[in-house]
N, C-alpha and C positions, 0 to 999 in steps of 0.2 A: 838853242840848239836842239834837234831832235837826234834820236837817235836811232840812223836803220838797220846798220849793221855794224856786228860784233865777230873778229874773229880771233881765235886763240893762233898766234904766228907760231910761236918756240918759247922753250923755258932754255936760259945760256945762263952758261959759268965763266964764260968767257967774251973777248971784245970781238973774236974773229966771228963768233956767233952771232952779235947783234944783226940787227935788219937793216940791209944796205941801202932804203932807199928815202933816206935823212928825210921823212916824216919827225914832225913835230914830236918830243913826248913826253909825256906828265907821269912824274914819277910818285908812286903811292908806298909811302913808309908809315910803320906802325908796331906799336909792341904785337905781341902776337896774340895777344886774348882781347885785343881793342875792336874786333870786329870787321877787319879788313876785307874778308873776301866780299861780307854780307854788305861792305859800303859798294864797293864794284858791282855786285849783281845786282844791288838798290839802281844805284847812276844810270847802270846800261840799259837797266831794265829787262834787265835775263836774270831766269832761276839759279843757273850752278855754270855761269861761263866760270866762273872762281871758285874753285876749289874749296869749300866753307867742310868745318870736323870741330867738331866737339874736343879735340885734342890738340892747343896750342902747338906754334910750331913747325907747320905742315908745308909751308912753303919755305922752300930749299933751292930754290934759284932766282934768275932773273924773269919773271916771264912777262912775254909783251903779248899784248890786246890791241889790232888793229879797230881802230874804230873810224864806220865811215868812208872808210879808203882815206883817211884826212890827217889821222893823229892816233899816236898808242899811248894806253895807259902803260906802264913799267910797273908788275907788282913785283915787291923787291922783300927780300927773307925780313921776318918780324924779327923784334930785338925782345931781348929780356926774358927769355923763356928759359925756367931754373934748371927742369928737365933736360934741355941741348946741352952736350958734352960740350966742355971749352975747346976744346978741335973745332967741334961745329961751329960755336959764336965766334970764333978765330977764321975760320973759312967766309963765313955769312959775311964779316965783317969785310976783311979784304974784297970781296965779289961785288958789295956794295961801294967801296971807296974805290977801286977800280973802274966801276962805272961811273961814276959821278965824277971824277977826274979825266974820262976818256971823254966821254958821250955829248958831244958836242949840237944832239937835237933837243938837248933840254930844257923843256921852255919854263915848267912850274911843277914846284914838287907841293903833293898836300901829305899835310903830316896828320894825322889818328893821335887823337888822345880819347882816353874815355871821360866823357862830362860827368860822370858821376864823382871822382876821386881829383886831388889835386895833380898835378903834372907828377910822373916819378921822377929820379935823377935821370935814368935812360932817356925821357922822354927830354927833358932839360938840354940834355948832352946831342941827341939826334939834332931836336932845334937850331943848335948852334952852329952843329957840326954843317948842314943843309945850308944855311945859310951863308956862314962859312964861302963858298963854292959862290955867291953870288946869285943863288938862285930865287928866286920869287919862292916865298914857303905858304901855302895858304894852309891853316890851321882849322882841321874838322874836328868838332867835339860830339863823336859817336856816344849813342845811346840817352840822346835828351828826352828821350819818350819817358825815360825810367825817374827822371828829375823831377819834381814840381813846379808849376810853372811861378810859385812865388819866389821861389829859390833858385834861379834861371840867372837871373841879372848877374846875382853875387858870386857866382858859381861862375859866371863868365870870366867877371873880374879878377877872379883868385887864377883864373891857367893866367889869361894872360899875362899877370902882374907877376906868375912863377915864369914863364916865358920870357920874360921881357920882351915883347912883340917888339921887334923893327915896325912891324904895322898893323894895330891894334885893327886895323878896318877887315885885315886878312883872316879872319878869321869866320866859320860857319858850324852852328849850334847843328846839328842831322839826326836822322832818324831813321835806317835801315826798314824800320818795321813800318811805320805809318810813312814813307817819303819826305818829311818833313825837310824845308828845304832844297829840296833836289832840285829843283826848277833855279835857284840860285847858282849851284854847283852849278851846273848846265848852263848859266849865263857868264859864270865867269873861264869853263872852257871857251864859250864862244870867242870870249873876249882874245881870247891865247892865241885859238886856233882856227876860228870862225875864216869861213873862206875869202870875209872880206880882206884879211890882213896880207 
């Protein structure tokens, strides 16, 4: 899949908000310091269509990314951020089970872990929760640049065996900074949403 265009639709808090015209969409969840904006503008190949701050926490709704004219990404609020009032992770929360129980264009959710540390419980509990829903969960492990490559294997092994992967194959090592992988990512949207399907 190449990628020619990118465009920011709306950020919703609500179902009446979503985009009416049941395009495919890939939902992208993640803690909040796992590097999420920085995997989207890696993917898309844009500098700041996502929102990227040094200040976890910064995405506060649903927002969609038309991609293509063909399929949107869904960046959806990060979890685990100590600084969000429990109102907020209360709100985040609902906004996100709301969608994922309405949203009937949902083709594959990738879930953010950061490859350097073992899965947290949040990240444990999103897993299940996504899954849960019946959804395809493909599993990015942001920030393999920062790992050593002899330490790669075992470090794979340890999320997914904390995961319990449904499907130990769904799973992609990335790299924000050097693209590492991207050209994979990119193949397995095709696979989702490639025009042949």
């Amino acid at each position: 899949m190449k990628i020619n265009q990118v465009e920011f639709i709306i950020s919703a808090v609500s179902p009446k908000q979503y985009p009416k015209d049941k395009l495919p969409e890939i939902v992208v969840a993640g803690r909040s310091n796992v590097g999420k904006s920085s995997f989207i503008n890696s993917v898309l190949n844009r500098n700041n269509i996502a929102y990227t701050s040094s200040k976890p926490g910064r995405t506060q709704t649903l927002n969609f990314f038309k991609i293509n004219e063909q399929f949107y990404f869904v960046d959806v609020p990060g979890y685990g951020y100590a600084k969000v009032s429990k109102t907020d992770r209360q709100r985040f929360s609902e906004i996100i089970d709301e969608y994922l129980r309405l949203g009937d264009n949902i083709e594959l959710a990738i879930q953010l872990v950061d490859f350097r540390h073992p899965p947290s419980k949040k990240d444990i509990q999103m897993y299940t929760y996504l899954t849960s829903y019946d959804i395809p969960c493909l599993v990015v492990a942001t920030k393999v640049d920062k790992v050593s490559k002899n330490k790669r294997e075992k470090q794979e092994a340890l999320i997914k065996q904390a995961l319990n992967m449904e499907n130990p194959n769904l799973f992609v090592p990335y790299s924000a900074i050097n693209h590492f992988n991207r050209n994979v990512i990119l193949d397995v949207l095709d696979q989702i949403v490639g025009e042949e399907k």
